[in-house]
N, C-alpha and C positions, 0 to 999 in steps of 0.2 A: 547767240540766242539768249534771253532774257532767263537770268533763275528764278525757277520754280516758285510762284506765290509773293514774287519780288513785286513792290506799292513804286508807284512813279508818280511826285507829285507834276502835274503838269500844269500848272495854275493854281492861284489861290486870291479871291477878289474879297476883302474883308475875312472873316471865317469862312465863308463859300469855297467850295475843294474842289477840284476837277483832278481826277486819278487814272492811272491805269493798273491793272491789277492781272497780272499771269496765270493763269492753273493749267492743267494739262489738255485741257480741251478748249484752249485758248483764252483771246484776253479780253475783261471787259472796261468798259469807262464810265465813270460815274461825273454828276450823279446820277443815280441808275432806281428805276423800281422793275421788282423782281416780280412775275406773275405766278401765281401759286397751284403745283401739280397735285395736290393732297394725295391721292393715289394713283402718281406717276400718269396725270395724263389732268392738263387744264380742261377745264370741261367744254366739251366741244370743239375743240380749237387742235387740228392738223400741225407736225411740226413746222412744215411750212409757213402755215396762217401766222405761228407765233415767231417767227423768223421776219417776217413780212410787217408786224405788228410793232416790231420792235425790241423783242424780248433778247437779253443779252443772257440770262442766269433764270433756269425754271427752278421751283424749290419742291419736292417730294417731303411727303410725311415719313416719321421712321413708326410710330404708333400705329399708322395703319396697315401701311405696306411690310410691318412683321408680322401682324394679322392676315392678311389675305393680299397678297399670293401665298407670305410666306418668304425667308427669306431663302429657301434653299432653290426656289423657282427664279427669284431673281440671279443669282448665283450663279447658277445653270446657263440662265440667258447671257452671262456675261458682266454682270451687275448694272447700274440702276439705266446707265445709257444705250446698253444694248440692249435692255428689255422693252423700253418705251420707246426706240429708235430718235435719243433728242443728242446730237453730237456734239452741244455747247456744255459751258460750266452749268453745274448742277453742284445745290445744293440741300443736305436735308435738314428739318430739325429734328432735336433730338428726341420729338411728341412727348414731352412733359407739359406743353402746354394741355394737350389733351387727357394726358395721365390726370392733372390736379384739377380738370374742371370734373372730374368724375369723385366728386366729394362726397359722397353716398358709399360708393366701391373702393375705393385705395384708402388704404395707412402710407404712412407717413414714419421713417425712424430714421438716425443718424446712418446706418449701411444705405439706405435705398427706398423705394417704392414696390407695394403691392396694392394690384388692383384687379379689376374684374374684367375681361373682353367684353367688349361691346357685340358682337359678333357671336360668340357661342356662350357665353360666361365663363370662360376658361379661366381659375386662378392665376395672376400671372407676374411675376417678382425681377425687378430689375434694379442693380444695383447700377453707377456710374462705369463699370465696367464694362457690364452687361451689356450698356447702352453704345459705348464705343465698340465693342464688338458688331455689335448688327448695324452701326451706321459706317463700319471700315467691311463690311460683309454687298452691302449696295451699292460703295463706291461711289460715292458723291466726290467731287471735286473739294467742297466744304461741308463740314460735320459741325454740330453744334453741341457744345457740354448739357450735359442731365443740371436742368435747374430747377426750382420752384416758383412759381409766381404765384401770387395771391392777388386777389380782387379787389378793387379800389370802392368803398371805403373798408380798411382794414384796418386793426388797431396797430398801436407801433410794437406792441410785444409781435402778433405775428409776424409781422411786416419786418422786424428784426433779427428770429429765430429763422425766417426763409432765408432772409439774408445772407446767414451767418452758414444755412448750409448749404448756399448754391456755391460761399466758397469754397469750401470744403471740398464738395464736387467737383467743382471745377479742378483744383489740386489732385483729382485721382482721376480726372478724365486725360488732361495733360499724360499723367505719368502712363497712363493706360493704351494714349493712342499713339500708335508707331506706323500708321500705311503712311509709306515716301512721298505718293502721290496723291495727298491728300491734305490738306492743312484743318484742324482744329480754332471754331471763334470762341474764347470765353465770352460770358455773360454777364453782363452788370444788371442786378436788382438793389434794392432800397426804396420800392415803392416812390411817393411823393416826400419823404423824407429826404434831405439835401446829404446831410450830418453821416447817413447808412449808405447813399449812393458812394459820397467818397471814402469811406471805409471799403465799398467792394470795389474800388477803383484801383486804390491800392493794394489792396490784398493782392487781388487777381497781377497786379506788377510785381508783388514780389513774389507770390509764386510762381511766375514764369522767370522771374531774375532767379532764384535758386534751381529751377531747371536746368538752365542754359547754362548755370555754374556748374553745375554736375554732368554737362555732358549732355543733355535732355533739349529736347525743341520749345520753342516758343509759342506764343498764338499766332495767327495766322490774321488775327484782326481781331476786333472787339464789338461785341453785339450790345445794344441797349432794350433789355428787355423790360416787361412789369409798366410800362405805360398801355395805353389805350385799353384798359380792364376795367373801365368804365365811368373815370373822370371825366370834365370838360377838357375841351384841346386846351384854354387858358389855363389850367390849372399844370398841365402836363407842361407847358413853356415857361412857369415860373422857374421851374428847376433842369428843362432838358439843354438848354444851352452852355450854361454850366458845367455839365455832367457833360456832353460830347466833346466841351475844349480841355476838360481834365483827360481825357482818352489820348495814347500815344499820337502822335500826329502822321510816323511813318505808316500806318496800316488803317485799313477801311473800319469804318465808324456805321453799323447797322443799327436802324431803328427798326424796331419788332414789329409785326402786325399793324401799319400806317399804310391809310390808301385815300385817304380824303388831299384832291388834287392841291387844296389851301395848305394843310400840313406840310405837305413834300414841300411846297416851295418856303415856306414857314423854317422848315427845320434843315433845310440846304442851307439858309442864312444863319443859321447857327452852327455849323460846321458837320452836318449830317451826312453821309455820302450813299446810303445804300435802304433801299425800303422794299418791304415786303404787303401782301395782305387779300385777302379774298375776296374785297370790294367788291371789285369793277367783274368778276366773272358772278359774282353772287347778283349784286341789282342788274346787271345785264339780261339774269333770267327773270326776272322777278319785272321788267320792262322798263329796268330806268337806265338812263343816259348820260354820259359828264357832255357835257360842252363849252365852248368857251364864252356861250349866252346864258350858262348856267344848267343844274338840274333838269334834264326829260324825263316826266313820266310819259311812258309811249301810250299806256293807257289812256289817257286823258280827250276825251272829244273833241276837242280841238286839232287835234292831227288828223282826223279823219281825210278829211279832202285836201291836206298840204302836202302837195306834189314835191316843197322844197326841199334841198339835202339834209340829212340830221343834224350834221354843224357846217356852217360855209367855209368855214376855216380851218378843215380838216379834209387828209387825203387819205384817211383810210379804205381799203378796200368798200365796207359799209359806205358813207358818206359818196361815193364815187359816182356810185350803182343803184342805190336805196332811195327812195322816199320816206318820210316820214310815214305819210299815209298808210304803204305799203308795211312798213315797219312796224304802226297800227295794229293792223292788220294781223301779222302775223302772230303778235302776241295776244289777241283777243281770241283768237281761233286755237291758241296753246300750240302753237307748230313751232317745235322744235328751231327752224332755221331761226327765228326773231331773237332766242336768248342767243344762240350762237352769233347772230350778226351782230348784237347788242356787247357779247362779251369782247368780242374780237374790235368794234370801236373804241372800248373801254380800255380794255390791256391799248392800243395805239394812242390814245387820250394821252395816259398817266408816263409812258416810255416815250414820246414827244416831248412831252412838257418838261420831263428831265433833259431830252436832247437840248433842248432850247436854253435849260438853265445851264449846262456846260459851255451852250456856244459864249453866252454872258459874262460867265467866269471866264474863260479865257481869253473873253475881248474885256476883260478887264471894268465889266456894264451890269454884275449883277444887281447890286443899288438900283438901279433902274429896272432891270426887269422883274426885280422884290415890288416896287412899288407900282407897275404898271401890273403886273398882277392883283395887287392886293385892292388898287380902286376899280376894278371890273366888275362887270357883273357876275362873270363867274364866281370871283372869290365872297360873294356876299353871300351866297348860296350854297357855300358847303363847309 
């Protein structure tokens, strides 16, 4: 049997990685995008559907889910997988993204963050401790360190001072978390600065090398946060390939909040393995569509009377069974099934198109499947 949280490289075609990766609720394969549970349940979407869809790893919010339920109710249920009934890897973050978009309500000090409930206004103070407690309290298969990220455009003093203390955090998250079956990802921030990206590159290596010397665990992988807060994707690829080949090469390489189907395959070829982000269940309600002819709005009058499948080149359940028209349809009328069918093509879209890029790395073809991507019409449209 495989050790626990143990990385297999299984291919590697230029920087392009194909992995395998252990946790206790089994293993996944990258490259992989992950669909997003914000409060322990993708919207709309049956464990099934997202089984069926492609999903290897759902991710749960820790910010909200210790708001409402709570986390003494998840606990209760058994923690985060027996409350939502999903039996695959699961993981959280650590809702500091959500903590620091609330810039009105939270301070900011060297111990921690306090901020205000969105939900009742309850004052409410969590130090990097604090925050490994309630995400070893949910039992995610992966937990994620209390970081800071700031917004792009930032100055470099912020952009600095975050920096300096998502180290920091991260060195008290480390020492802090101890579930056996659970591995901790540190976080790389430095904004679009190259010079502070590999300062927290290293940092974050030799705080986990003075760990492992004293007896203490390591990471479990390295996450790439503080991109997509509001740059151009070119400006984000000046510097992210860089930064993902300075990351250890034996553990998975997470790019934060990235759902635009060009990106994924954009930042696989620079040595990316793992993506997250709200996309595709967000415009799926809202009646938009990836395909591989490009962007659907279902809105759009033109689909009225098109009987043809959503994408011809997709077998998801949607595309099977659906019309566009119908699809239409359902979203002009706000019935509920259109964002569902919508979300559930979307999540099969973006977990395909990784399958496809692993089958390339392994046959040793992703060069070509980078560039037969990239002249399509899909990739000129997102």
């Amino acid at each position: 049997m495989a050790q626990l949280f143990s990385c297999t490289l299984d291919a590697q075609d230029g920087h392009s990685r194909a992995l395998t990766y252990v946790t206790a609720h089994g293993d996944f394969h990258t490259p992989m995008f992950m669909p997003v549970g914000t409060s322990a349940t993708v919207k709309g979407l049956t464990v099934p559907e997202l089984k069926e869809a492609g999903a290897q790893v759902v991710l749960a919010n820790t910010y909200h889910l210790s708001q409402r339920p709570g986390i003494e109710a998840i606990e209760q249920a058994g923690g985060i997988h027996g409350f939502c009934g999903y039996d695959g890897p699961m993981l959280t973050d650590s809702g500091g993204y959500q903590v620091f978009s609330l810039a009105d309500t939270r301070t900011v000090d060297a111990d921690g963050v306090s901020f205000k409930s969105i939900y009742d206004g309850t004052r409410i103070r969590w130090s990097p401790e604090d925050n490994m407690a309630i995400q070893e309290a949910l039992g995610a298969d992966i937990v994620m360190q209390l970081d800071q990220c700031v917004p792009y455009p930032s100055s470099r003093e912020l952009v600095e001072s975050s920096t300096d203390l998502s180290i920091e955090w991260a060195r008290r998250s480390l020492a802090a978390h101890k579930r056996k079956d659970q591995t901790l990802f540190a976080i790389v921030q430095g904004g679009m600065e190259l010079d502070l990206r590999v300062k927290s590159i290293e940092s974050l290596q030799n705080i986990e090398r003075e760990s492992v010397n004293g007896g203490g665990r390591a990471f479990g992988g390295f996450a790439i946060g503080g991109y997509s807060v509001g740059e151009e994707h070119d400006v984000m690829f000046e510097t992210l390939g860089t930064v993902a080949r300075l990351l250890p090469e034996d553990r998975p390489r997470y790019l934060m909040g990235v759902g635009n189907p060009t990106t994924l395959v954009r930042a696989v070829r620079e040595g990316v393995d793992m993506f997250d982000c709200v996309l595709p269940t967000r415009t799926g309600r809202m009646g938009t569509a990836f395909s591989h002819q490009g962007r659907r709005s279902l809105k759009n009058a033109k689909y009225a009377r098109d009987f043809g499948p959503l994408d011809p080149m997709c077998r998801c359940y949607t595309c099977a069974n659906h019309s566009r028209a119908y699809l239409r349809h359902l979203i002009k009328q706000g019935e509920m099934l259109g964002g569902i069918l919508l979300s559930l093509h979307n999540i099969y879209f973006l977990a395909h198109l990784m399958e496809q890029a692993r089958e390339a790395i392994l046959a040793g073809e992703y060069e070509a499947f980078y560039r037969q991507w990239m002249s399509s019409d899909a990739a000129k449209d997102y």
